[in-house]
N, C-alpha and C positions, 0 to 999 in steps of 0.2 A: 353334906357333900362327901362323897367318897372319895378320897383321894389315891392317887395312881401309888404301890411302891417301886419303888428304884430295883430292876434286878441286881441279885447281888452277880459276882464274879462269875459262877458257874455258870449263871445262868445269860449269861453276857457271850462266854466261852461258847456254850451249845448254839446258838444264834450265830455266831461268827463262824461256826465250823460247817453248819447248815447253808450258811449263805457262800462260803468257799466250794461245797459240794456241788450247790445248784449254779454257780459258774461253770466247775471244770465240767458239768454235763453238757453245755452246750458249746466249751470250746471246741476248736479243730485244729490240730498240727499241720500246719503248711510248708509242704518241704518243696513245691515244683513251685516255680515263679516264670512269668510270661509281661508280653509289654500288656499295659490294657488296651486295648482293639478303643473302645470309646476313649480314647484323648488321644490328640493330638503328637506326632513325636516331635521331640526336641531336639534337634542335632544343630552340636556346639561351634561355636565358627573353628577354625586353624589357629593354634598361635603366631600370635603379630610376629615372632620373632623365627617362626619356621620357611621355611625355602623349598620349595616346589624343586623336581631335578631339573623341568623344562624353563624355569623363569633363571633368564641373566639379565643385568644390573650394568649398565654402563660406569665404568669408575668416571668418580670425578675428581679429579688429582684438585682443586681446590679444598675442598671437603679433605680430603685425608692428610692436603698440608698442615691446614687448622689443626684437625686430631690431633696430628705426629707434634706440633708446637704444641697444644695445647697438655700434653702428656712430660713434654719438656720439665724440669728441677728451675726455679725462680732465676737462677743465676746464671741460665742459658736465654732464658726467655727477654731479661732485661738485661740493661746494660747497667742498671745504676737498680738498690731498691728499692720499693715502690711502698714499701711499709715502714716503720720502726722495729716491728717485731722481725723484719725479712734483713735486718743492719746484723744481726748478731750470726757469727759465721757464715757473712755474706764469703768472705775474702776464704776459702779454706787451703789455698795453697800455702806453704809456708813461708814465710819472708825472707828468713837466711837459709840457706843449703844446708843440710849434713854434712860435714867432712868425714872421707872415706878414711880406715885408718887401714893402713899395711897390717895385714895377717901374715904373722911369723911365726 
């Protein structure tokens, strides 16, 4: 049996340079781009959160009380708090006053 040898490096090299040549011959630089005519186009909906100039929206003064509350600091929202972690600087007013001193 005859066996096959292993090429060495150069000869690895010359194949790999040959095989890079016979690509760049059949590539083509494409610099103009168009939609493809065979498929379908895709056009994307509007964002959810965009507004037409023609579409108005009746307010609902319910809905924006909640928000305006719901945007509300703990200690406006309840009267007493509702957590343990909501106890510590519930109270932020100060207990005793500052006494003013006379500037002389």
């Amino acid at each position: 049996m005859a066996e096959k040898e292993k090429p060495n490096v150069v000869h690895q090299n010359a194949i790999h340079v040959e095989t890079i040549r016979k690509e760049q011959r059949h590539q083509k630089l494409h610099t103009e781009f168009s939609i493809n005519p065979h498929r379908k186009l895709h056009v994307p909906a509007d964002k959810p959160m965009s507004r037409k100039p023609t579409e108005t929206f009746a307010e609902n003064s319910d809905f924006i009380e909640a928000f305006h509350k719901a945007q509300l600091e703990p200690n406006k929202k309840y009267s007493t708090p509702q957590t343990t972690s909501q106890e510590i600087g519930w109270l932020s007013t100060p207990l005793v006053r500052k006494s003013v001193e006379p500037a002389f």
